[in-house]
N, C-alpha and C positions, 0 to 999 in steps of 0.2 A: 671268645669274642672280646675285641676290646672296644671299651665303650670311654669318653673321653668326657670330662664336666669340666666346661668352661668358668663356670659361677666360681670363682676366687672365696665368694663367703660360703658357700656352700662345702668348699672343697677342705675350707678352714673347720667347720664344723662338723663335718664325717671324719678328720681325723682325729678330733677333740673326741668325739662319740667312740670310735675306734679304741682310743687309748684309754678311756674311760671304762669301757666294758671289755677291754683284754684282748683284743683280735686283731688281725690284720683289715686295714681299711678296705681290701678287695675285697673281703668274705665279709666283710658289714654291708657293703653296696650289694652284692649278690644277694645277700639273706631281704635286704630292703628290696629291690626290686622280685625276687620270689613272694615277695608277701605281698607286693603291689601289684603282679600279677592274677595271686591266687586270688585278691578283693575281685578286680575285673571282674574275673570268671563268674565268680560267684555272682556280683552285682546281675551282669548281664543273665546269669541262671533265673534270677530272684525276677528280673525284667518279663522273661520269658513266661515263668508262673504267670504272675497279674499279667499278661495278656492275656493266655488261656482262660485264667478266673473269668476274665470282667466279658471278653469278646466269643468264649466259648462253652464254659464250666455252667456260670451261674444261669446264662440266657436258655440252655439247654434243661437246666434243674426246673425254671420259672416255667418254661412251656410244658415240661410234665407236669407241672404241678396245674396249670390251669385245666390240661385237660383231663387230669384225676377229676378235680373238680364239676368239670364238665357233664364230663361221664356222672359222677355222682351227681348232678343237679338231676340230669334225664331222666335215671333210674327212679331219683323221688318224684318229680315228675307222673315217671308213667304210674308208679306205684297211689299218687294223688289220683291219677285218672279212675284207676279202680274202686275207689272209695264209693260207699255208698253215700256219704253222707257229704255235699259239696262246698259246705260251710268249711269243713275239717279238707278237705284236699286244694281248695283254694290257699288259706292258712300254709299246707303243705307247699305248694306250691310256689306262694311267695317269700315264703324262707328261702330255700333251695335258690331263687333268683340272687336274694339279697347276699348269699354267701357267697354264689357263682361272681356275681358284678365285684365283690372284696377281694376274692380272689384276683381277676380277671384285671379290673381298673383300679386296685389299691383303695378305693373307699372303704373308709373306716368310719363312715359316719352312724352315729348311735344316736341317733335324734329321735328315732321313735322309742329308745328303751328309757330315754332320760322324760 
């Protein structure tokens, strides 16, 4: 394929770069354009990753994770309900909330521990 550069300054400095590094000016533009290809690719690979991350990876990781949570709020839950003693399974009980809603809604609030 021939490929033709109009840019007179440009044409002035790939042979200056040419002769400077010992090659012929054709096989300097090939190797430059092979390398400015393989960036593309690559870019566009890297592009591809951070959509899966952000639109499939992590939103998929977030929803197990809330209903691990979930699940484990219930279980201590129903395990509160058994308790004999109601002072001790409400206590239960509103733990289990408060980690479920941190999990769930990101609150990080520790106002009652301060």
């Amino acid at each position: 394929m021939l490929v033709e550069i109009k840019n007179k300054e440009m044409v002035k400095h790939l042979k200056k770069l040419a002769e400077e590094e010992g090659v012929d000016v054709n096989e300097l533009v090939t190797d430059l354009l092979a390398f400015s290809m393989d960036h593309a690719i690559a870019t566009l690979a890297m592009r591809r990753i951070e959509y899966a991350l952000i639109n499939e990876i992590i939103p998929s990781i977030k929803s197990a994770e809330v209903n691990i949570f979930a699940a484990r709020n219930q279980i201590t839950n129903m395990h509160a309900d058994i308790l004999e003693d109601p002072d001790r399974a409400l206590a239960i009980s509103e733990e289990a909330g408060k980690i479920g809603e941190e999990v769930a809604f990101g609150n990080n609030n520790n106002a009652d521990d301060e």
